[in-house]
C-alpha positions in Angstrom: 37.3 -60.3 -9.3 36.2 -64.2 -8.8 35.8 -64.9 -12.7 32.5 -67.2 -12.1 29.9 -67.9 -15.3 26.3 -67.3 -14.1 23.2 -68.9 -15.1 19.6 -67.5 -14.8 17.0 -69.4 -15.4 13.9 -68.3 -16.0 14.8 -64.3 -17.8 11.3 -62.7 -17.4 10.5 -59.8 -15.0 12.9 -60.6 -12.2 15.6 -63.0 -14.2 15.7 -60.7 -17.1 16.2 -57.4 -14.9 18.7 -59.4 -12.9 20.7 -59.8 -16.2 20.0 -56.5 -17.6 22.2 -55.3 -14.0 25.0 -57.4 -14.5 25.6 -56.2 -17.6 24.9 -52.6 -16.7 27.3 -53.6 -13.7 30.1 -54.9 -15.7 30.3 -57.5 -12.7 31.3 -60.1 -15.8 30.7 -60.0 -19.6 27.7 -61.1 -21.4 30.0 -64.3 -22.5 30.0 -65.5 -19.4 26.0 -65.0 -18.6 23.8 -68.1 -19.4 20.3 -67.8 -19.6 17.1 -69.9 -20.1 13.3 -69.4 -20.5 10.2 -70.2 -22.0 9.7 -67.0 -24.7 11.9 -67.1 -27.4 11.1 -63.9 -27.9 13.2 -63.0 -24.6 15.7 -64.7 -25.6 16.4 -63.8 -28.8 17.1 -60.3 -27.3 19.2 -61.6 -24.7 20.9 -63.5 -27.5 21.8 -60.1 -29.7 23.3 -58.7 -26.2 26.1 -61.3 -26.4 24.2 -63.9 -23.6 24.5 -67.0 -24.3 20.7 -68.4 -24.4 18.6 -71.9 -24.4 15.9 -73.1 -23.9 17.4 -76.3 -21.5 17.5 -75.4 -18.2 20.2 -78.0 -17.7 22.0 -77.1 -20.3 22.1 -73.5 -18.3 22.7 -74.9 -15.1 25.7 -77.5 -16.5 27.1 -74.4 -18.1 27.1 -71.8 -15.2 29.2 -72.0 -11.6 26.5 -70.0 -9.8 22.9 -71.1 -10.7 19.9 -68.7 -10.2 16.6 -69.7 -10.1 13.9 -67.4 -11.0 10.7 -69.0 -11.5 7.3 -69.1 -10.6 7.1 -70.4 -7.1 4.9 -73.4 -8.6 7.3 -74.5 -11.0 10.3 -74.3 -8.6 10.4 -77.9 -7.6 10.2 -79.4 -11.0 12.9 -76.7 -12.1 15.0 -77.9 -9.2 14.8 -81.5 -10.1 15.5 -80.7 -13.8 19.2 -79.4 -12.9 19.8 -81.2 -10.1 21.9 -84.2 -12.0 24.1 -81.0 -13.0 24.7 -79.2 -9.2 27.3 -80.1 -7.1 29.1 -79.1 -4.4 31.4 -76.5 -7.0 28.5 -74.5 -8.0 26.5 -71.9 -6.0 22.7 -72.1 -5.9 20.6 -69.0 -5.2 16.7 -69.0 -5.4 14.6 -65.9 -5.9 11.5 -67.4 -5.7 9.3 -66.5 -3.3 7.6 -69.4 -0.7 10.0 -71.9 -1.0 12.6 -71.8 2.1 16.4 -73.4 2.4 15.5 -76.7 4.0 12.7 -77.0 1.0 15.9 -76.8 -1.7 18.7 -78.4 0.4 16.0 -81.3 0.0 15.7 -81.6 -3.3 19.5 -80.8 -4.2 21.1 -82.1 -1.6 22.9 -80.6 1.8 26.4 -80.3 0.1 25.0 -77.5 -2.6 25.4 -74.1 -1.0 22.1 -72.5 -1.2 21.1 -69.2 -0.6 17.6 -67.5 -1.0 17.7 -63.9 -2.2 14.5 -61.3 -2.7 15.6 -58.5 -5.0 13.4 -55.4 -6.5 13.0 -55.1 -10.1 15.2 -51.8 -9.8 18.2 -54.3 -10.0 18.0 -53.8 -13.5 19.1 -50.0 -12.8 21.7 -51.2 -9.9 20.0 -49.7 -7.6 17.9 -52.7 -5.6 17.4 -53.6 -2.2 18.6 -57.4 -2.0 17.6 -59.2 1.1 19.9 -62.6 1.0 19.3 -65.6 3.5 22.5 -68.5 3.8 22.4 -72.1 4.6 24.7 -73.6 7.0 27.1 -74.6 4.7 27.1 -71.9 2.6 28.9 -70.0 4.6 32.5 -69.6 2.5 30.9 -68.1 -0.7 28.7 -65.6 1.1 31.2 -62.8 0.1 31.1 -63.6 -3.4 27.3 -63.7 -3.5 27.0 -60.4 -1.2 29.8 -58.7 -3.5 27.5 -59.4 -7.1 24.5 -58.2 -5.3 26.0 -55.1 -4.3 27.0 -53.9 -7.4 23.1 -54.4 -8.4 22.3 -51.7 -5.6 22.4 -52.4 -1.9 22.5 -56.1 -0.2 21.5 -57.0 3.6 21.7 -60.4 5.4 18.3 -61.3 6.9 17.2 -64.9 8.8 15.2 -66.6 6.6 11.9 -66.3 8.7 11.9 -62.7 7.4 12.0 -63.6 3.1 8.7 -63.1 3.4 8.7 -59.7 5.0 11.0 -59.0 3.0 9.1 -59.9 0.0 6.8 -57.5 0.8 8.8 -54.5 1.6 10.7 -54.7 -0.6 9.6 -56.3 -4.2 5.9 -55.5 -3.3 7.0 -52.1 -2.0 8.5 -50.6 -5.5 4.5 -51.9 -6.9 3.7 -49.4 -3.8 5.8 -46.4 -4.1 5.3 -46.3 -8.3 1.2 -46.4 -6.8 2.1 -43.8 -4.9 4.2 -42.0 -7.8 1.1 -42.4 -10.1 -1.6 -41.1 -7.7 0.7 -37.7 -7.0 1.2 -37.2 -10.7 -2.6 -37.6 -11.3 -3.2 -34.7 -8.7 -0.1 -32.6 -10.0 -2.2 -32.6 -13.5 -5.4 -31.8 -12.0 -3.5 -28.4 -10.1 -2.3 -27.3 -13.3 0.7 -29.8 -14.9 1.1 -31.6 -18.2 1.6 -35.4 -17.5 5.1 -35.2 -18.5 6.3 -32.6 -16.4 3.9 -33.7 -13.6 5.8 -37.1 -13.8 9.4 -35.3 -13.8 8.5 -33.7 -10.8 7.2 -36.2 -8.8 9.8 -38.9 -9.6 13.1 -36.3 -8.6 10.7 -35.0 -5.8 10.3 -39.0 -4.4 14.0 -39.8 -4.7 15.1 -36.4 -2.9 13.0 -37.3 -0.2 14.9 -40.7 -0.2 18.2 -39.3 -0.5 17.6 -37.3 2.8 16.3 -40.0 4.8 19.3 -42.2 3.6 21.8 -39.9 3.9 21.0 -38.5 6.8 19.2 -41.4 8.7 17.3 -39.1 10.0 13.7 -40.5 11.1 10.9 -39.3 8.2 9.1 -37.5 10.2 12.1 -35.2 11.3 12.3 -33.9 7.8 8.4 -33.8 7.5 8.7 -31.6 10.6 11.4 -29.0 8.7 8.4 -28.1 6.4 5.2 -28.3 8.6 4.6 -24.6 9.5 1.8 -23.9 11.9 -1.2 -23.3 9.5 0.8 -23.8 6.2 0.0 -25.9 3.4 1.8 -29.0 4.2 0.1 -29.5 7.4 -2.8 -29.1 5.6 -2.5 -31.2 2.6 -0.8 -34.0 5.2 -4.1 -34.1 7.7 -6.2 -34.4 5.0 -4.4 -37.7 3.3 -4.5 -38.9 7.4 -8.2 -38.2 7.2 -8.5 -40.3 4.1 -6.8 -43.2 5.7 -3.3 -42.4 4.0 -0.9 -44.2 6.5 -3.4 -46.3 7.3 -4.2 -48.0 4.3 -0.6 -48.3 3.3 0.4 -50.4 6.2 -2.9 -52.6 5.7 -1.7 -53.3 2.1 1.5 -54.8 3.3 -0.5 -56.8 6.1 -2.7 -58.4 3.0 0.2 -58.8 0.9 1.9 -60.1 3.9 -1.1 -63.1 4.8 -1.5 -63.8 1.3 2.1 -65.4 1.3 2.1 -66.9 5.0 -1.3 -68.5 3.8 0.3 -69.9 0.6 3.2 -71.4 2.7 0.6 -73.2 5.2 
């Protein structure tokens, strides 16, 4: 394993899930995480879990080989030019913030940094995200050491970058829309009869077997929709109603907003 310190900075939502994975992981040891933000209260509790913490961004960035950046997209360029009398062409940087491309960072840091934008899901904190990872040009030689942390935080695919923002939606936006989705079934299951507890239970294992057989099977969704849509038969039923209701539709107008809302930002 390519024994490499790594430095977050900015440990709230995103940062602090991507740390909670590496330790879950076991990719490297808390010693050799470094970690800056804001809140003292976050990290203090990083702190008692062996990361090393500060509230200098440089310090974090000085201290680390590979450098991620986790911030608000609006404080991304002043972040950027914090550390940059710290990166050089040893260290890895790797931007999770959403909106600001490769050519943006290669010119703030430089075209010898290898820079890489990244889009995880907040399930990374569980190892079990969808990482969608865009490479410079000279980036190249450390793209399997980036692609090999990311996959022990769940599963990692290359895109081109014209697609973060896709991505952004799919995937980080789309675990906002499946929990929606989670939420809404639970609130019927209690109205047909279920405490909230066990109306949660079933849901949630209910959602993730109906992943597991799309995933492991690759098998289109409506192939196993199909396996229990009987002529007349309650799933047919329930499913034309939702259609009715504008179920599909409404879904795939949500990502189209959430989709113009960044592409309008970026203009």
């Amino acid at each position: 394993m390519d024994n490499r310190k790594i430095g977050i900075i900015g440990a709230g939502n995103m940062g602090g899930a991507i740390i909670k994975g590496l330790l879950k992981s076991g990719f490297l040891p808390a010693s050799d995480i470094y970690a800056s933000d804001r809140k003292v209260s976050v990290l203090d509790d990083l702190g008692q879990q062996g990361v090393n913490v500060s509230g200098n961004n440089q310090v974090v960035a000085n201290s680390a080989d590979v450098v991620i950046v986790a911030v608000k997209p609006y404080h991304c360029v002043s972040v950027i030019q914090e550390i940059k009398p710290v990166l050089n062409k040893d260290k890895i940087l790797i931007s999770i913030v959403a909106g600001v491309g490769i050519e943006q960072l290669e010119q703030e840091v430089g075209n010898e940094i290898p820079v890489f934008r990244a889009m995880p899901n907040t399930a990374i904190s569980l190892q079990e995200s969808l990482t969608c990872v865009s490479v410079s040009g000279n980036a190249q030689p450390e793209k399997d050491y980036v692609f090999e942390m990311f996959d022990k935080l769940g599963k990692t695919i290359l895109i081109q970058e014209e697609l973060m923002a896709a991505a952004t939606v799919l995937s980080s936006c789309g675990i906002a829309f499946a929990l929606r989705y989670i939420r809404a079934a639970m609130q019927g299951g209690i109205e047909i009869g279920f405490g909230a507890e066990m109306a949660q239970f079933i849901t949630a294992q209910t959602v993730k077997g109906a992943t597991e057989l799309v995933q492991q099977t690759g098998h289109h969704p409506e192939r196993e929709i199909d396996k229990v849509t009987t002529p007349r038969g309650v799933t047919i039923t329930g499913i034309n109603e939702m259609e009715h209701k504008g179920f599909s539709s409404s879904l795939i107008q949500g990502l189209l907003a959430s989709y113009k809302k960044i592409d309008n930002s970026l203009q």
